[in-house]
C-alpha positions as CSV (number, residue, x, y, z in Angstrom):
1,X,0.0,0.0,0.0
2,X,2.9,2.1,0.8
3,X,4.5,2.3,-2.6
4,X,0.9,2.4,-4.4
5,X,0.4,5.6,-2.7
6,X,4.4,6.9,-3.4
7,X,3.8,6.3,-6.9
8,X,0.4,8.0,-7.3
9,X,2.3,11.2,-5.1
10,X,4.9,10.7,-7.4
11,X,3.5,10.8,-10.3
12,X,0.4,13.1,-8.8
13,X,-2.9,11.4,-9.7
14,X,-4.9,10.2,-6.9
15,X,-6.2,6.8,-8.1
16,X,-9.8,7.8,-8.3
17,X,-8.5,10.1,-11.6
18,X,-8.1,6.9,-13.2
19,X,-11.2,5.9,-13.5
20,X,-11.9,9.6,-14.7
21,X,-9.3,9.8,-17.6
22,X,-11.1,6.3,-18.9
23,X,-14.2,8.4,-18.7
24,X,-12.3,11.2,-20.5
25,X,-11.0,8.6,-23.0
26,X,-14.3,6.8,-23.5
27,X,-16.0,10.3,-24.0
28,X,-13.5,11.5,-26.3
29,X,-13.8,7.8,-28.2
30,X,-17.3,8.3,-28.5
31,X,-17.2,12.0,-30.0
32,X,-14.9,10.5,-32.8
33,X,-17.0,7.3,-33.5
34,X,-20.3,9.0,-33.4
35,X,-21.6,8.4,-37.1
36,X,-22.4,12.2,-37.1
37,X,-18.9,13.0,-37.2
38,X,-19.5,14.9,-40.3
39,X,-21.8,17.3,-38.9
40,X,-18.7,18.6,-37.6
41,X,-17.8,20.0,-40.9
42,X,-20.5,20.9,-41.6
43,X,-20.5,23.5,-38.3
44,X,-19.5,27.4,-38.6
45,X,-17.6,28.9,-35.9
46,X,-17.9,33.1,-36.0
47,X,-18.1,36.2,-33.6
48,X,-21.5,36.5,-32.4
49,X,-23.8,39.0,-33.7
50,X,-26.4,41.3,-31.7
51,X,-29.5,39.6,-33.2
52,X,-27.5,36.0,-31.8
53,X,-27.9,36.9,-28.2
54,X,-31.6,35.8,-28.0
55,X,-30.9,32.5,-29.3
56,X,-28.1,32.1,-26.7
57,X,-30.0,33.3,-23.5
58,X,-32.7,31.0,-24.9
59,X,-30.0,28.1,-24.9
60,X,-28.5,28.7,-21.7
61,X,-32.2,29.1,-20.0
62,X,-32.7,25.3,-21.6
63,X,-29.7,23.9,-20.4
64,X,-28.9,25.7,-16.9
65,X,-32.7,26.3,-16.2
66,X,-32.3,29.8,-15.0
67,X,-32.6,33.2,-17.4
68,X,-30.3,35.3,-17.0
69,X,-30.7,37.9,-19.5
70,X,-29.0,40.9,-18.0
71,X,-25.9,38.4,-17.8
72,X,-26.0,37.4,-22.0
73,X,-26.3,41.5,-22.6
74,X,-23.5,42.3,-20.4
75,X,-21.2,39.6,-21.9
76,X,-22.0,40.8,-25.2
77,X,-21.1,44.2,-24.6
78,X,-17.8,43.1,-23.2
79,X,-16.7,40.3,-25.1
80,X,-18.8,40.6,-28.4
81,X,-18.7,44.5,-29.2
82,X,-15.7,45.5,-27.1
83,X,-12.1,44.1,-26.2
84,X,-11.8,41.9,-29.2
85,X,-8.7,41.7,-29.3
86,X,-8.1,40.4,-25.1
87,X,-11.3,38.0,-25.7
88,X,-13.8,36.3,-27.6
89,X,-17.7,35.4,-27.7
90,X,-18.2,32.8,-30.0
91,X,-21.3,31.0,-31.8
92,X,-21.5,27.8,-33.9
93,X,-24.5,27.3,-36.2
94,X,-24.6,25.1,-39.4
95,X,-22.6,26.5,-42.3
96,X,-24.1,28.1,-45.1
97,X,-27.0,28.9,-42.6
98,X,-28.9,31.7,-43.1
99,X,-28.9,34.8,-40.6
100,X,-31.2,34.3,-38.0
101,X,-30.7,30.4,-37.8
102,X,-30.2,28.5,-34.8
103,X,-27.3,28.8,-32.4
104,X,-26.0,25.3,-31.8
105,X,-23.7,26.7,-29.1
106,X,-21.4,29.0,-27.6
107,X,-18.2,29.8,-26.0
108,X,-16.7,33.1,-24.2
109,X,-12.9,33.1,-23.5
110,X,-10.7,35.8,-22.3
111,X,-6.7,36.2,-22.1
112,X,-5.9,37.1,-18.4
113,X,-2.6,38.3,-16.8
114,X,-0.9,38.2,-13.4
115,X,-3.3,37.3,-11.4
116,X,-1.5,36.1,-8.5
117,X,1.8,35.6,-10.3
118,X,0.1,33.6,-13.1
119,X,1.5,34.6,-16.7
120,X,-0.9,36.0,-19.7
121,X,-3.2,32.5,-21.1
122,X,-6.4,32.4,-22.0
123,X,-9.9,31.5,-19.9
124,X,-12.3,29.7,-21.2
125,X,-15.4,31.3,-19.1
126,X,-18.6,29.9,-20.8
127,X,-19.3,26.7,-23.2
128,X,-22.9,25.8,-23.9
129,X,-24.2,23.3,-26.5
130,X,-27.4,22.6,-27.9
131,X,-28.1,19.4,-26.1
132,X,-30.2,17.6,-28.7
133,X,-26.8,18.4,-30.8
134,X,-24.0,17.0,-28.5
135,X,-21.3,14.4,-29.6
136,X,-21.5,16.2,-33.2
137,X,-18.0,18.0,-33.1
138,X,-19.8,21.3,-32.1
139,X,-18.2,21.3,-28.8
140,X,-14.7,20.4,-30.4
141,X,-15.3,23.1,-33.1
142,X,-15.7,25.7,-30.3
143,X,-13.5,24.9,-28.3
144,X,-10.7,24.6,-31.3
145,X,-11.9,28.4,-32.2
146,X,-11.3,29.6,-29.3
147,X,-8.1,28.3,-28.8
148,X,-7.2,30.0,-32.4
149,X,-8.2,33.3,-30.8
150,X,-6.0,32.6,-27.8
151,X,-3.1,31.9,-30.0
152,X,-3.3,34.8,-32.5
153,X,-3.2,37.1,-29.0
154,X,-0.2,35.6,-28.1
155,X,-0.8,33.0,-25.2
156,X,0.2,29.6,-25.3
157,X,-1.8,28.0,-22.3
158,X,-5.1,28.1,-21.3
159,X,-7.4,27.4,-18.0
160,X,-10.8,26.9,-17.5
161,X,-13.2,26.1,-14.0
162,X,-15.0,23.1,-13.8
163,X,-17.8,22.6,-10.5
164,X,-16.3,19.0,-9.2
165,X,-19.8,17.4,-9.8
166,X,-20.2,18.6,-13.8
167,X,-18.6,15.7,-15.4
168,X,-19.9,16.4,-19.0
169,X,-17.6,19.5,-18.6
170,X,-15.2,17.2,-16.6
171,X,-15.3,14.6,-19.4
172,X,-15.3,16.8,-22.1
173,X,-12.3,19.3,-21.5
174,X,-10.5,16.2,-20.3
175,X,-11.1,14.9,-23.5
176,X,-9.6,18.3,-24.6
177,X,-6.1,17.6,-23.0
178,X,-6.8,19.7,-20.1
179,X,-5.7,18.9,-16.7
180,X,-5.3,20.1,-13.4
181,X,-3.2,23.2,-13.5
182,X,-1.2,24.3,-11.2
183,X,-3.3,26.5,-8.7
184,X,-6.2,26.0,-6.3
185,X,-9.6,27.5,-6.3
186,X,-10.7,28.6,-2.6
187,X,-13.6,30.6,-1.5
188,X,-15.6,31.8,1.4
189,X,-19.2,32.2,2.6
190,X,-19.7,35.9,3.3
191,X,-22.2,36.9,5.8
């Protein structure tokens, strides 16, 4: 028992990630064998427009369960009309769709800097897909965009948070090649 646990310290993955990275693999396995691979081509990742941001707090009402309208309008105006160049509030929809067509998702990222010593990369804030359209790519495709805007501003790692018990997020940045970093969420209750 003694050198089990030296050698998960050593190499720092408690056992029960194990079971997790099979989960990451098996998700990840499952994206790529999904006979509707090809709708992944078929998806258009662009900057979202004004007239998208219904569609979106429509999507994120259906999959969170709250509204939160003054939330969509405020990201907009931060990451969709202003600071292009330090973030980026992405939509996919099906190419060669017409204006106005479904959203199929979304994703928000931001480059960050310094925060408590940590050097510029990029945050992935927000990632939403439709959910009668997941394990078609769209998720990938995002998160692939995204990581092309982080790039062209000059970072070359980025970070996301996950809530412990979300393991579709879990699975699927995972499945992404992310892993724990390197620094340790805490918080407080505030009276």
């Amino acid at each position: 028992m003694l050198e089990l646990r030296a050698a998960t310290r050593l190499v720092g993955m408690p056992r029960l990630r194990i079971a997790r990275d099979r989960e990451a693999a098996q998700f990840r396995y499952e994206m790529e064998a999904s006979p509707q691979k090809s709708a992944r081509n078929a998806v258009a990742v662009r900057r979202v427009r004004a007239s998208d941001i219904g569609q979106v707090i429509a999507l994120d009402q259906r999959v969170t369960g709250l509204a939160k309208p003054d939330y969509w309008h405020n990201a907009f105006s931060r990451y969709g009309k202003h600071r292009q160049r330090e973030g980026a509030f992405l939509v996919a929809e099906l190419r060669g769709a017409k204006s106005g067509s479904s959203i199929l998702g979304f994703i928000i990222g931001e480059v960050r800097a310094w925060e408590f010593g940590s050097a510029p990369c990029g945050w992935v804030l927000v990632l939403s897909v439709e959910p009668r359209a997941r394990l078609q790519g769209i998720g990938r495709s995002l998160f692939e965009a995204i990581s092309t805007e982080f790039k062209r501003a000059g970072v070359g790692r980025m970070r996301t948070m996950v809530a412990r018990d979300n393991r579709l997020h879990l699975m699927f940045f995972r499945s992404e090649g992310m892993l724990a970093g390197p620094y340790l969420q805490l918080e407080k209750e505030l009276d």
